[in-house]
C-alpha positions in Angstrom: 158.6 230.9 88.4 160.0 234.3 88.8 163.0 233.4 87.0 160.4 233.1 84.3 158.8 235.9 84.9 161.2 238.0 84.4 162.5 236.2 81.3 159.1 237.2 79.5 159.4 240.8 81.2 156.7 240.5 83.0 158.8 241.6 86.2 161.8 243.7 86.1 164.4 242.0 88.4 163.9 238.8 90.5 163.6 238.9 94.0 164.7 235.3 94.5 168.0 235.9 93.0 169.7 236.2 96.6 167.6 234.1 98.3 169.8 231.1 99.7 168.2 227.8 99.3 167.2 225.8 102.3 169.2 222.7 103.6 168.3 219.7 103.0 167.8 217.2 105.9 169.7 214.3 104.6 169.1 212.0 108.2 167.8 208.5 107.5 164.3 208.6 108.5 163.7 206.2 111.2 161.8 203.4 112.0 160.3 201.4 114.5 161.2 197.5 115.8 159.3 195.1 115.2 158.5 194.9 118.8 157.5 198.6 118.7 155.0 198.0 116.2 153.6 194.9 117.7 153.1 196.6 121.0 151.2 200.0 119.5 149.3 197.7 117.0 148.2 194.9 119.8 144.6 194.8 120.3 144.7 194.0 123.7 146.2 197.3 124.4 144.0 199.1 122.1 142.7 201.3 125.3 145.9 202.5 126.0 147.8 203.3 123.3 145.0 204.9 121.1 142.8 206.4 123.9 140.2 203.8 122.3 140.3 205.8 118.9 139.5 203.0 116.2 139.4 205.7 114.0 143.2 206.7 114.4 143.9 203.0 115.2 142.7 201.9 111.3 144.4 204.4 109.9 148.4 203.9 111.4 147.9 200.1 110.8 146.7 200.8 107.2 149.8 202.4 107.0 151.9 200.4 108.7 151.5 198.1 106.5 151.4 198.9 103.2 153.6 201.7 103.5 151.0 204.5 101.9 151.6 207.9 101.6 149.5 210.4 103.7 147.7 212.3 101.3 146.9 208.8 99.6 145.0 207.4 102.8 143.5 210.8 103.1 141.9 210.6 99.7 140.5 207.0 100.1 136.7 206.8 99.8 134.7 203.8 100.4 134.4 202.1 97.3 137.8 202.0 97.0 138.2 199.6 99.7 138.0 195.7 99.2 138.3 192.5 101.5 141.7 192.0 100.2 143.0 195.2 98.8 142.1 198.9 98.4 142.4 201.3 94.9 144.8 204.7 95.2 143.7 206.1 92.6 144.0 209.5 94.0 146.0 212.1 96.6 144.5 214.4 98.8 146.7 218.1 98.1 146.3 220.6 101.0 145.6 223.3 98.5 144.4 221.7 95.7 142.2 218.8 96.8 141.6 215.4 95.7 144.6 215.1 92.5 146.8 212.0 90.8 148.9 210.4 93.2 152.7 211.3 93.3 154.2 210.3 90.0 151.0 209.0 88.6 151.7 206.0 91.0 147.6 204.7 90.5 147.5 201.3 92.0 146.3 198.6 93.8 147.3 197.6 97.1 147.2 194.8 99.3 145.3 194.7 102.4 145.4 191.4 105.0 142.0 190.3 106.4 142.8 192.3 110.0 142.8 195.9 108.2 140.0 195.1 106.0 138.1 194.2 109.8 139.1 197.1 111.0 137.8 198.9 108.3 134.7 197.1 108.3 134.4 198.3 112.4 135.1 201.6 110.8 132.0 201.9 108.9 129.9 199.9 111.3 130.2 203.5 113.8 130.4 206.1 111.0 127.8 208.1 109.4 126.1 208.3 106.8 128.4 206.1 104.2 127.8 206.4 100.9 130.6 205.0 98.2 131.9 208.6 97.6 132.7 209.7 100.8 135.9 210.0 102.5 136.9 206.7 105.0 139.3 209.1 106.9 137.1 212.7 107.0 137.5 215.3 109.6 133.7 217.1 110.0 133.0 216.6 106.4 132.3 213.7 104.8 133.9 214.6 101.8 136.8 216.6 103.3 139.5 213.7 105.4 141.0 214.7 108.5 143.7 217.5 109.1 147.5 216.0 108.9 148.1 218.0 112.1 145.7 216.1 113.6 147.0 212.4 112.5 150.5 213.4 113.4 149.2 214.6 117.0 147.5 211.2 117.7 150.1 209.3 116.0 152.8 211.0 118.5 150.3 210.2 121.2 150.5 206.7 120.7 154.4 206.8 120.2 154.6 208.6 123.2 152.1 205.6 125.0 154.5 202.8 124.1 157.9 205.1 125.7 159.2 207.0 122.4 158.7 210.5 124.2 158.7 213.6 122.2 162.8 213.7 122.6 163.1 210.1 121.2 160.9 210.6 118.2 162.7 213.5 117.3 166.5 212.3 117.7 165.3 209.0 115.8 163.7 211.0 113.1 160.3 209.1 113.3 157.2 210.7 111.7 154.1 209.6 109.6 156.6 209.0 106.6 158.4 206.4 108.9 155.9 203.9 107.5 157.3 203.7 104.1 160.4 202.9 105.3 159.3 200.8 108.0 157.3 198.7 105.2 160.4 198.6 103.0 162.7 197.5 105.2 160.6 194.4 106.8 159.0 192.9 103.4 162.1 193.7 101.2 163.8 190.8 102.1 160.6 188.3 101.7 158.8 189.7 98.3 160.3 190.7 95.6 161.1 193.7 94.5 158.4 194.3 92.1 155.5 193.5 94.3 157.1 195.8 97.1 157.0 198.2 94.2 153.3 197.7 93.2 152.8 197.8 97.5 154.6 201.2 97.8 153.8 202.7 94.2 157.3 204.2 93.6 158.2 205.5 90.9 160.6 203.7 89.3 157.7 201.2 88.4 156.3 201.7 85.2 152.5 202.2 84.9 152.4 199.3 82.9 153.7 197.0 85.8 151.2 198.7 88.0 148.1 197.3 86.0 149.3 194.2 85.4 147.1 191.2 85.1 148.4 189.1 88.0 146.5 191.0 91.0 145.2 188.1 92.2 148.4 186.4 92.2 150.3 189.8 93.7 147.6 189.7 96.6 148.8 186.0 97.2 152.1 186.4 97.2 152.4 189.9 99.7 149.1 189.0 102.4 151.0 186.2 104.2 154.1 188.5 104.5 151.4 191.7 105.8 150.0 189.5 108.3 152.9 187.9 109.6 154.5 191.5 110.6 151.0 192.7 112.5 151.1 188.5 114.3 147.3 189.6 115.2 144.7 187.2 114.5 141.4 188.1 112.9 139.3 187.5 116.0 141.0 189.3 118.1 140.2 192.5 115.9 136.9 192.3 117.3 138.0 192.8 120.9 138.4 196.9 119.6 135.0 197.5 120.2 134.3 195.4 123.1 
């Protein structure tokens, strides 16, 4: 930008001229074992790990697994959400809002029947639900919870199965972990396009994003989703006991 400015004289030098770009941190993100993500995931120990927080609870196994983006759980409103899959359609931007997901990546993704429960739990104790509002909002409806915030209670819960603060840092686990956690457990059971439409990235063409088989894509990657969580249905319900 001020490389630009300066090119149309709008500036007379460039104050970024010297400024030394940041490194890069190339460490592989990590991820957790299976058995991690059993344990922080099992209803039975709901209490525990998430300080009885469905709210927190819903949104880390959303994550963990379909492998969203933050910003793209952030922007999901309620009638984006269905009994077997929910529509990114948008990102939520710090500055800037509600926007187009990262590289136009507009989908739908597959849910298994525990998340849509949970979900369903969700809006049995919220407020005031109406189709436009936010699923994941801090004190407005249409505004969704601070990052900080989700990173805080998701490091809680880390911290509740063993991974202290030290761990987590010197495995490089963080909210983004998910992605990779998601990628590296279903790519060996779906194939590579459906992983694709799961995750949205971008080396998927938008026409392969809205292609005609959803029905058969929701098929195909549900089994795989609920195998990985190995909760059943009912015991979903035990959350709010």
């Amino acid at each position: 930008m001020l490389k630009e400015a300066k090119r149309q004289r709008l500036i007379q030098d460039n104050p970024g001229v010297d400024v030394e770009k940041l490194p890069e941190d190339t460490r592989e993100k990590g991820i957790l074992t299976l058995v991690e993500f059993r344990r922080l995931f099992d209803p039975e120990s709901f209490n525990t790990m998430w300080d009885r927080s469905l709210f927190h609870y819903c949104l880390n196994i959303l994550a963990g697994v379909t492998g969203l983006r933050l910003g793209e759980i952030q922007a999901i409103r309620w009638h984006c959400v269905h009994p077997d899959f929910v529509e990114i359609n948008c990102s939520w931007d710090r500055k800037y809002g509600l926007k187009e997901p990262k590289a136009k990546s507009q989908r739908t993704v597959s849910i298994p029947g525990v998340v849509y429960d949970c979900f369903i739990l969700l809006k049995k104790f919220d407020r005031l639900v109406e189709p436009d509002t936010i699923v994941f909002h801090g004190d407005s409806l249409y505004r969704p919870i601070d990052h900080k915030v989700v990173l805080k209670r998701l490091y809680r819960a880390l911290e509740n199965i063993g991974i202290s603060d030290t761990d987590r840092l010197e495995r490089n686990l963080s909210f983004h972990s998910w992605r990779h956690f998601v990628n590296s457990n279903l790519r060996s059971l779906v194939a590579d396009a459906d992983l694709q439409k799961l995750t949205g990235h971008r080396t998927l063409s938008m026409t392969e994003h809205y292609d005609h088989g959803t029905e058969q894509f929701l098929a195909r990657l549900q089994p795989h989703q609920e195998n990985l969580l190995g909760i059943g249905r009912d015991s979903v319900l035990s959350l709010v006991r």
